[in-house]
N, C-alpha and C positions, 0 to 999 in steps of 0.2 A: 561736453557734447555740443553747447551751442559753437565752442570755437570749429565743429565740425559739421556745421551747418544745421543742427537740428533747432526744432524750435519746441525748448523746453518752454513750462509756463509753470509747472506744478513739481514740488518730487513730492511723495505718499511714503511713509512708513507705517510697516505693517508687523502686528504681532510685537508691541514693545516689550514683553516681559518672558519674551521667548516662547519657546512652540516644543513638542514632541510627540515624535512618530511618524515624521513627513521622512523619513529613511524607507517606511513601508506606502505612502501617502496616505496614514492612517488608517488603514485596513488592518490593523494588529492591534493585541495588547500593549498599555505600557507605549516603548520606544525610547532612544537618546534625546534628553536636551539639550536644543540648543538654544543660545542666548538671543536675545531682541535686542533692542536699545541698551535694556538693562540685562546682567546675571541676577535671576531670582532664587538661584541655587542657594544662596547663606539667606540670614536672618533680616539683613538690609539690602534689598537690591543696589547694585552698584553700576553706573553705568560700563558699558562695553564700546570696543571701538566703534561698535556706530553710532554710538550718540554722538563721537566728537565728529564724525563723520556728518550726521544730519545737522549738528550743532553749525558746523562750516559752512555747508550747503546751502540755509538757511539763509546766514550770512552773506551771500556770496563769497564765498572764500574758497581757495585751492585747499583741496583734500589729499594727500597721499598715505600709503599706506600700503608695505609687501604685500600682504592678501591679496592686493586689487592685481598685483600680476598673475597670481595662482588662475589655472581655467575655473570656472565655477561648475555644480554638477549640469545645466544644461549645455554649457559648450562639451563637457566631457564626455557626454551620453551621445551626445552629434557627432564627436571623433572616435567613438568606442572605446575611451579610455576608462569609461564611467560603468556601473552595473545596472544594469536595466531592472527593477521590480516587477515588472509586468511581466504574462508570460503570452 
């Protein structure tokens, strides 16, 4: 981002141990987890790719990684590719 002119100073990780229910943004029972930093699904949380992710970032280091080409759910809700929760 900064080779794109932006001027980062901070990145923020949120929810290291994963989250569930933001598929309804939490208005429901229950809900899917999904992973943070870590998967806490088994017995020993295990890091997931974003830690190696923040792990880099940190670092200054180049990150890559297929997902990062996937749209994520806010570009796909902007393109109506995505399901809107809301009514």
């Amino acid at each position: 981002m900064r080779a794109e002119g932006a001027d980062v100073r901070a990145v923020t990780v949120w929810a290291a141990f994963g989250m569930a229910g933001w598929e309804t943004l939490v208005t429901g029972e229950g809900g899917r987890y999904e992973p943070g930093l870590f998967d806490a699904r088994s017995h020993r949380p295990r890091p997931a790719a974003l830690a190696r992710q923040a792990r880099a970032l940190a670092g200054g280091e180049e990150f890559d990684h297929p997902t990062l080409e996937a749209a994520g759910c806010e570009r796909a809700l902007s393109s109506g590719r995505g399901t809107s929760t809301t009514s």
